[in-house]
DRENDO-1510 file (C-alpha; in Angstrom, 1 decimal, always signed):
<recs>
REC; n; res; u; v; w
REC; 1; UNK; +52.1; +82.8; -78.1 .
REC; 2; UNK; +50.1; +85.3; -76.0 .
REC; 3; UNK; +48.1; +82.5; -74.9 .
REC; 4; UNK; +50.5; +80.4; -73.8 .
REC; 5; UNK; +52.2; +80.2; -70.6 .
REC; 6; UNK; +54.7; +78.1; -68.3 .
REC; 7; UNK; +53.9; +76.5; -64.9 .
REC; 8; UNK; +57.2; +74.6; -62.9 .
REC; 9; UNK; +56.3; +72.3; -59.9 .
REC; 10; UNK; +59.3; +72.4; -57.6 .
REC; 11; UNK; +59.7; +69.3; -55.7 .
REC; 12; UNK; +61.6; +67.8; -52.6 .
REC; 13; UNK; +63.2; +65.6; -55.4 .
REC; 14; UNK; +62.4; +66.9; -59.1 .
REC; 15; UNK; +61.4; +70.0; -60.5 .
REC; 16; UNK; +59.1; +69.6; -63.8 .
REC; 17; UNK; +57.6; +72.6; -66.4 .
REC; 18; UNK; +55.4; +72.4; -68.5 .
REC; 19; UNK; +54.4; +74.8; -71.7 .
REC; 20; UNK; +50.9; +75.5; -72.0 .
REC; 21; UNK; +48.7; +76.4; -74.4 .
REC; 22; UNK; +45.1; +77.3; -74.8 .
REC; 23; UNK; +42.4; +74.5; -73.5 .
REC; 24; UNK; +44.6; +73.3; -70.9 .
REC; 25; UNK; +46.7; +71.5; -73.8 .
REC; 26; UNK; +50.7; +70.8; -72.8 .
REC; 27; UNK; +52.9; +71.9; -75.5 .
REC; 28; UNK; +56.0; +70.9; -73.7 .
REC; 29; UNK; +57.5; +68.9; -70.2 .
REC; 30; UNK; +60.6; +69.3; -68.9 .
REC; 31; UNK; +61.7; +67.3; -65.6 .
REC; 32; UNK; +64.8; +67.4; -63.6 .
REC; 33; UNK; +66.5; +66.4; -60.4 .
REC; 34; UNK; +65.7; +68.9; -57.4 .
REC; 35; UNK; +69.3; +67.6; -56.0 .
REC; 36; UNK; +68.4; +69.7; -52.7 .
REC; 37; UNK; +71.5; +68.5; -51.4 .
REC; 38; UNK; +72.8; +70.9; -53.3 .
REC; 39; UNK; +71.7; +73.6; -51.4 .
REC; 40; UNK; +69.1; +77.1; -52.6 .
REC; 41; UNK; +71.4; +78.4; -55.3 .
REC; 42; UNK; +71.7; +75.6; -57.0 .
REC; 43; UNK; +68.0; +75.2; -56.8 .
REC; 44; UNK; +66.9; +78.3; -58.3 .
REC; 45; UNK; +70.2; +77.7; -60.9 .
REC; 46; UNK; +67.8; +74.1; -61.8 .
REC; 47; UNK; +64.5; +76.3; -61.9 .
REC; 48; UNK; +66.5; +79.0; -64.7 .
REC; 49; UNK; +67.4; +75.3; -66.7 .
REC; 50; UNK; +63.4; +74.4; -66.7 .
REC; 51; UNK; +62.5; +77.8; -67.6 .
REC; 52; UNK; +65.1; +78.2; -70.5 .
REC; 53; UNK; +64.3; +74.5; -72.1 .
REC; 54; UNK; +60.6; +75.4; -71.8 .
REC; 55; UNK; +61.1; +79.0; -73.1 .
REC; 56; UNK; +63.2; +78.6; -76.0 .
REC; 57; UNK; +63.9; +81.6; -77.7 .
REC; 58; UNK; +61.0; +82.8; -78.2 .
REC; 59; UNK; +60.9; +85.3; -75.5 .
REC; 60; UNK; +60.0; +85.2; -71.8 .
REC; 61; UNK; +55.7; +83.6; -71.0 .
REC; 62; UNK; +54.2; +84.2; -67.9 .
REC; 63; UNK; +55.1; +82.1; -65.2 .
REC; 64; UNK; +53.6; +80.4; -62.5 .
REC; 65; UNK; +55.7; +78.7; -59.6 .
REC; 66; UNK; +54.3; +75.7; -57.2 .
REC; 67; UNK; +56.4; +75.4; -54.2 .
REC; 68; UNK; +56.3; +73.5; -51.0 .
REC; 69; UNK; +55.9; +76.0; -48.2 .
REC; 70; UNK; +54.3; +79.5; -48.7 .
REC; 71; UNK; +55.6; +83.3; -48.5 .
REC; 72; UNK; +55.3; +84.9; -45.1 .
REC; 73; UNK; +53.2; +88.3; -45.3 .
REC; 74; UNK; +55.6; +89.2; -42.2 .
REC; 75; UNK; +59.0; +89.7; -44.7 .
REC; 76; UNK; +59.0; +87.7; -47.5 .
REC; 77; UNK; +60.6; +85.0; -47.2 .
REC; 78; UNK; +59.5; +81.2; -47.7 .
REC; 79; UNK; +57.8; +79.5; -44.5 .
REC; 80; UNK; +56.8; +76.0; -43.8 .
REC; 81; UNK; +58.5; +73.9; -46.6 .
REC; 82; UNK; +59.7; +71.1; -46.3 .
REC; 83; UNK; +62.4; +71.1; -48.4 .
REC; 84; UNK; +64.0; +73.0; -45.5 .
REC; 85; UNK; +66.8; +74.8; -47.6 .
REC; 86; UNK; +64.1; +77.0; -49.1 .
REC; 87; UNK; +62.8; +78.2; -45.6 .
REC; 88; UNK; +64.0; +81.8; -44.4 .
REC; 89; UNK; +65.4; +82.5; -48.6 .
REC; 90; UNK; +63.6; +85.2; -50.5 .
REC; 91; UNK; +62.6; +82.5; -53.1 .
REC; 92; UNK; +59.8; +84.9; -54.9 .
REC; 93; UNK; +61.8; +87.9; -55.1 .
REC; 94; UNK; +65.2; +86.0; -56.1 .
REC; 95; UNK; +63.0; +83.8; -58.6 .
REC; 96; UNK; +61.6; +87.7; -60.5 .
REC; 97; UNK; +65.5; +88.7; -60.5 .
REC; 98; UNK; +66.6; +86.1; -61.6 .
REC; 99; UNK; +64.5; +85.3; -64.4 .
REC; 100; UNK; +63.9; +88.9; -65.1 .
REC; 101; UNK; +59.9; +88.9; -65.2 .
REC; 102; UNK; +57.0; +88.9; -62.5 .
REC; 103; UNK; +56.3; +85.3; -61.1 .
REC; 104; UNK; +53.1; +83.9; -60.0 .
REC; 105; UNK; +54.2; +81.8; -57.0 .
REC; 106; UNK; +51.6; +79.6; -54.6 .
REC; 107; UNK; +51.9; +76.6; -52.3 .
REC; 108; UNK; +51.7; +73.4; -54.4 .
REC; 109; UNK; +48.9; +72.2; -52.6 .
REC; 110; UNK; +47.2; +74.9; -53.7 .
REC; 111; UNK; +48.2; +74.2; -57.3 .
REC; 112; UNK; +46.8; +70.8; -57.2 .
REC; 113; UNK; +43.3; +71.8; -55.7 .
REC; 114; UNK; +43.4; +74.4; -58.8 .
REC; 115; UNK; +44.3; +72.1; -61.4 .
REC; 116; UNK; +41.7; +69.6; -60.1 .
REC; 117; UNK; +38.8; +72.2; -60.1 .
REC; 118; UNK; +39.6; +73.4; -63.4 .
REC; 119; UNK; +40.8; +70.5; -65.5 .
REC; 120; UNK; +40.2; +67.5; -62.8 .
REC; 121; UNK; +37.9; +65.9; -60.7 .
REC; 122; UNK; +36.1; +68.7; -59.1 .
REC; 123; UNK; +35.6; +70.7; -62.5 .
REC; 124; UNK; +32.7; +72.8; -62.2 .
REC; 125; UNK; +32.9; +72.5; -58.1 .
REC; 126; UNK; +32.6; +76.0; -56.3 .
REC; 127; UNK; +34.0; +75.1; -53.0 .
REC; 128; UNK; +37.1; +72.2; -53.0 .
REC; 129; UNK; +39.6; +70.7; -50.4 .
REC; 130; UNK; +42.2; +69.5; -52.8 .
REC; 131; UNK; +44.5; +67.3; -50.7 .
REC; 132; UNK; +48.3; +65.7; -50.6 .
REC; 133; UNK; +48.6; +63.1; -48.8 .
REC; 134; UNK; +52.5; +61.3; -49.8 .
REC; 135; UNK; +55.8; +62.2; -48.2 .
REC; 136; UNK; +54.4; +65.1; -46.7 .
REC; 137; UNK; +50.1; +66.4; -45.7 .
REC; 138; UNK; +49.2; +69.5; -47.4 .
REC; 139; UNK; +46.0; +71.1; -49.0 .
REC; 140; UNK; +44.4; +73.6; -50.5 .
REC; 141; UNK; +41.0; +75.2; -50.8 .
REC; 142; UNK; +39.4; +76.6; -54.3 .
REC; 143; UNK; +36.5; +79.2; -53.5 .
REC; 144; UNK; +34.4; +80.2; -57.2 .
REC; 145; UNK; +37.2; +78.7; -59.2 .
REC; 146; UNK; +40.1; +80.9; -57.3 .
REC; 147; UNK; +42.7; +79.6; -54.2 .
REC; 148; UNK; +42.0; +81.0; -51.3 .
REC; 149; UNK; +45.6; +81.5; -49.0 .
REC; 150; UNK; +44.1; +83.7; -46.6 .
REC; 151; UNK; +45.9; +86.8; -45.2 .
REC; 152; UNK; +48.6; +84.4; -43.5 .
REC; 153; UNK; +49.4; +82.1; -46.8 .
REC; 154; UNK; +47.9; +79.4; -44.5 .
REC; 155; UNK; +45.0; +78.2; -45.9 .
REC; 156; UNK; +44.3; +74.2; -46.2 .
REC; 157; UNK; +47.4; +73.5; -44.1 .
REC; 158; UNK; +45.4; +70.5; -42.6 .
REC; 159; UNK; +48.8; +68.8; -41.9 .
REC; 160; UNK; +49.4; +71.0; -39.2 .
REC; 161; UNK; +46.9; +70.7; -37.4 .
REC; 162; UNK; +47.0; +68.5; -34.0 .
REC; 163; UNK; +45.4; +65.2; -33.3 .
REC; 164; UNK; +47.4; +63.8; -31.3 .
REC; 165; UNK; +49.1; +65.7; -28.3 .
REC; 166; UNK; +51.5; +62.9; -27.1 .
REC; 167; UNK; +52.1; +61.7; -31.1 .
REC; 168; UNK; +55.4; +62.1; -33.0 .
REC; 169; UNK; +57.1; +65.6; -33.2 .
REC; 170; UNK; +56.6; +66.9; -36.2 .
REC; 171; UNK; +59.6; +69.0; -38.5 .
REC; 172; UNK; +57.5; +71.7; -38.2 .
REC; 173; UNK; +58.3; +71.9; -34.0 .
REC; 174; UNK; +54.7; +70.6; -33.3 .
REC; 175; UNK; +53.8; +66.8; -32.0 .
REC; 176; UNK; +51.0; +64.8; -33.2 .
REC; 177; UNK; +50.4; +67.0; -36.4 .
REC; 178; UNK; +48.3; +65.3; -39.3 .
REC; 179; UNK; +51.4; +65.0; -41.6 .
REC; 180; UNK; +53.1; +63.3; -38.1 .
REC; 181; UNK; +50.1; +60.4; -38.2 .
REC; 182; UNK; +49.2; +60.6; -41.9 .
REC; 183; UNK; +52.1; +60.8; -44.6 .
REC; 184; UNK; +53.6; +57.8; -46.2 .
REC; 185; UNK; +57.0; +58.6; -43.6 .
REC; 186; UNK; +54.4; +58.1; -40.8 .
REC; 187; UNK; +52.2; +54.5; -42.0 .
REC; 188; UNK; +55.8; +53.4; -42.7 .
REC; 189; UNK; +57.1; +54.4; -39.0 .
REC; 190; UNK; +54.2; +53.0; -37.4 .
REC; 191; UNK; +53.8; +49.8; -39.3 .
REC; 192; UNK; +57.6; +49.5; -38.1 .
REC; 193; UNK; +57.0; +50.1; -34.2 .
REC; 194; UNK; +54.2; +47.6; -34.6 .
REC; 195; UNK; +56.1; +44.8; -36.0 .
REC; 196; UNK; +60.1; +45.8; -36.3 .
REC; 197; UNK; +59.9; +45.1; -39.8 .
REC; 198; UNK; +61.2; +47.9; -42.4 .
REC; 199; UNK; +58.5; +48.7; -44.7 .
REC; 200; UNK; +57.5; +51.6; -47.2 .
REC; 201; UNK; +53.8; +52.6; -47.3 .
REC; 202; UNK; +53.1; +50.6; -50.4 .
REC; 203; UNK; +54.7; +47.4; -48.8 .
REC; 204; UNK; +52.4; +47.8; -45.4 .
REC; 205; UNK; +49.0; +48.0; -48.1 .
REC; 206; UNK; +50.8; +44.9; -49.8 .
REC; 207; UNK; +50.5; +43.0; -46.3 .
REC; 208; UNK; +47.3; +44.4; -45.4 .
REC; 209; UNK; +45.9; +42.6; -49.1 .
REC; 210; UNK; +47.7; +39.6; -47.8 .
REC; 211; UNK; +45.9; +39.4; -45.0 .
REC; 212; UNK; +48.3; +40.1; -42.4 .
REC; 213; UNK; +46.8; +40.9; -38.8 .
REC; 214; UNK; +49.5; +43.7; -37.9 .
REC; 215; UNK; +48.9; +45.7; -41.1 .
REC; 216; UNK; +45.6; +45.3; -41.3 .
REC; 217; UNK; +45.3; +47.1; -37.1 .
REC; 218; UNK; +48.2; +49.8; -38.3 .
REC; 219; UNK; +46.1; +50.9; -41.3 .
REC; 220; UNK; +43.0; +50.7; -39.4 .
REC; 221; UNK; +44.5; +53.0; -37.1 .
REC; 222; UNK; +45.8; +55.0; -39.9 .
REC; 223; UNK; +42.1; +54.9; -41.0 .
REC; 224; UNK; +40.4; +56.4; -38.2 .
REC; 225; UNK; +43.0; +59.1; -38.1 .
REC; 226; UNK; +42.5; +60.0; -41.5 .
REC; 227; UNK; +38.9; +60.2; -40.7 .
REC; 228; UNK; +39.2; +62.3; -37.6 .
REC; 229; UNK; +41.4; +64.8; -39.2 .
REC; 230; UNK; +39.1; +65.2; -42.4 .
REC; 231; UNK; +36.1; +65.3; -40.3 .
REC; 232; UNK; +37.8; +68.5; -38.5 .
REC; 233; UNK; +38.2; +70.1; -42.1 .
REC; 234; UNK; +34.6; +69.0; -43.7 .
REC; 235; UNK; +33.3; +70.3; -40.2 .
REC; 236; UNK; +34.9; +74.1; -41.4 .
REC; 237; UNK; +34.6; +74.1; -44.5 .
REC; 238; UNK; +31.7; +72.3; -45.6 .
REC; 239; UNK; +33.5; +71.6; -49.2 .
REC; 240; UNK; +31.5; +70.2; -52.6 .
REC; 241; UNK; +34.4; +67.8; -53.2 .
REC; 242; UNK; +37.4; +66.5; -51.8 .
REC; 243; UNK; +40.0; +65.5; -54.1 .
REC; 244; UNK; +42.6; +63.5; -52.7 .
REC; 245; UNK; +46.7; +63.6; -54.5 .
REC; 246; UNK; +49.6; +62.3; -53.6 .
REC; 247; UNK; +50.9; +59.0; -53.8 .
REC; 248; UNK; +49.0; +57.4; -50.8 .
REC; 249; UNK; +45.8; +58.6; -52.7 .
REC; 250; UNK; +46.6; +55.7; -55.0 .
REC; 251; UNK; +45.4; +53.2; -52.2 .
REC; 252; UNK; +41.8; +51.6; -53.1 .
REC; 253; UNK; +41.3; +51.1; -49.4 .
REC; 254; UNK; +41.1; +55.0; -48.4 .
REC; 255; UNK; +37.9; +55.3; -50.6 .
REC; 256; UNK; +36.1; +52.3; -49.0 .
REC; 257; UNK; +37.1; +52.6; -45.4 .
REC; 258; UNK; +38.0; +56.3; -45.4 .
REC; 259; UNK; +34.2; +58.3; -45.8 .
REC; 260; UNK; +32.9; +55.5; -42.9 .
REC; 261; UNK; +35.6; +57.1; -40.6 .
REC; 262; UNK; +35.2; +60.5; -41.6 .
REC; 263; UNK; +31.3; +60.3; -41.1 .
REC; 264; UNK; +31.8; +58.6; -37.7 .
REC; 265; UNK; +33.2; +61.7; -36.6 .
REC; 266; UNK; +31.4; +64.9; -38.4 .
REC; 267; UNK; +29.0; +67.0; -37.0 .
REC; 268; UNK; +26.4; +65.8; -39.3 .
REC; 269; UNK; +23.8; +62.8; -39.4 .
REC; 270; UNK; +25.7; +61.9; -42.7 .
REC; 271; UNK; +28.8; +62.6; -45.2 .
REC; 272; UNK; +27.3; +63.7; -48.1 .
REC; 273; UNK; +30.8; +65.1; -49.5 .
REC; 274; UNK; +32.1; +63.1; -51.9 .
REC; 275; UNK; +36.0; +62.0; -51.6 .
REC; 276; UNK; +37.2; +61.8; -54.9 .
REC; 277; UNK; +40.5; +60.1; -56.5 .
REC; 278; UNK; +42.5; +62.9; -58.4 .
REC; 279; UNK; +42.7; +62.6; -62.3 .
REC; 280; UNK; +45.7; +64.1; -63.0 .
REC; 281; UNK; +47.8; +62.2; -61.3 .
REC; 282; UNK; +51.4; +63.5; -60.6 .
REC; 283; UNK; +50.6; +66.7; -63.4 .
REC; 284; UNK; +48.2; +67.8; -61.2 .
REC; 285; UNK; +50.6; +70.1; -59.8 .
REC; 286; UNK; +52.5; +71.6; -62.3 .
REC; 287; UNK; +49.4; +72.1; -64.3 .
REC; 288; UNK; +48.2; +73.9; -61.6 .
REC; 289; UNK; +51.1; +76.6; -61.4 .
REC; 290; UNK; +50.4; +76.5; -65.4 .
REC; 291; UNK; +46.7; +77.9; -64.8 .
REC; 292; UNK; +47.7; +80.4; -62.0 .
REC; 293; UNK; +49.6; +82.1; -64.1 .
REC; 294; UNK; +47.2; +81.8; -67.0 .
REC; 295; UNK; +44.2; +83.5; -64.9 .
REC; 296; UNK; +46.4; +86.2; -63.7 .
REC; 297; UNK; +47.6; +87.2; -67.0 .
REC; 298; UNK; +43.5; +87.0; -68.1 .
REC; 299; UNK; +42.6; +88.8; -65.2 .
</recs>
């Protein structure tokens, strides 16, 4: 058992655990409705239900936590997520009451970039951008196998940053934010201005396949936005890899069209970084908080 531990991804609409054991190996899953509707005690109430189904009686396993938003070093309490009940609650500190242990809690972003470089698509990789791109933009940077959050807990928040000044606002106040032009919310908004017709993400890729005109100029646009934003990060960062997650990362067309509009705007005769498809899909996460606390309890 000492090498075993638990990791919970906690999600705008489920929250999943997993048991691990040594090698990376998954001993047990556990998923459940978020129902943040609910509000934030019933939340960490769902979180105490993963734990306790994971757990067994067996006695209480390190435990790592992958949450939208991060902890602010200013008091403590959850920034930036967009599961907006969670913002302004002492989530880390309630979580270790709670559950009665010490609790390993990052950004999920961060615990998909972790989970990628470790058991994923940039194994072996010293420097990764491990990115989200679905209902929300997020990401997360791996330096010699560790996340780097920076002093501020703001570290790969590429979704945040502006390319746009007179684009859509933003839940996080701003307008023309990454996650504003990028997420699925957005291709689905703009796709929608364009032609008045009510359409998820997948549904605007459908019609771009099908060789509709209008889709085919929204997603180019979404395209060349995608390229400018990543071009900003690569031009910073200068990672090895860039692994892409989320559900949009599941569209063929990003990894054909994608690296000619990221190159037509880096500082650099070339894109020699490769942007890779994840491969562990929707795990990625939760496997991820698994690790963290895994090389904490290692040291």
């Amino acid at each position: 058992m000492s090498d075993e531990c638990l990791g919970i991804d906690l999600g705008g609409t489920k929250i999943e655990g997993v048991r691990m054991g040594p090698a990376g190996r998954v001993l047990h899953r556990y998923r459940i409705p978020t129902n943040q509707e609910d509000g934030y005690e019933a939340i960490l109430d769902r979180i105490r239900q993963v734990v306790s189904e994971l757990e067994g009686s067996g006695g209480r396993l390190p435990l790592g936590i992958g949450t939208p938003g991060s902890i602010s070093s200013r008091d403590g309490t959850l920034k930036n997520s967009n599961t907006q009940c969670l913002n302004g609650k002492r989530l880390h500190e309630d979580l270790q009451t709670l559950l009665e242990r010490k609790i390993h809690l990052e950004n999920d972003a961060n615990c998909f970039a972790l989970a990628e470089s470790k058991l994923g698509a940039a194994r072996n990789s010293a420097v990764v951008f491990g990115v989200i791109l679905g209902t929300g933009v997020g990401g997360g940077i791996i330096l010699g196998g560790k996340i780097w959050s920076g002093p501020q807990h703001i570290a790969g928040e590429w979704g945040h940053h502006k390319i746009d000044d007179r684009g859509h606002l933003c839940y996080c106040g701003g307008r023309g934010c990454v996650e504003s032009r990028l997420s699925g919310p957005a291709l689905s908004q703009s796709y929608r201005e364009a032609t008045g017709k009510a359409s998820d993400a997948a549904g605007v890729v459908q019609d771009l396949r099908d060789g509709h005109s209008e889709a085919r100029e929204v997603f180019s646009g979404w395209i060349q936005n995608f390229g400018r934003a990543m071009a900003n990060v690569i031009n910073i960062l200068d990672p090895e890899v860039v692994v892409l997650g989320g559900g949009l990362s599941n569209i063929d067309e990003i990894y054909e069209m994608g690296p000619p509009a990221i190159a037509a705007h880096l500082f650099n005769d070339e894109l020699c970084t490769p942007i890779m498809r994840n491969e562990l899909g929707d795990s990625a996460g939760v496997l991820g908080a698994a690790l963290l606390a895994k090389s904490t309890t290692n040291g």
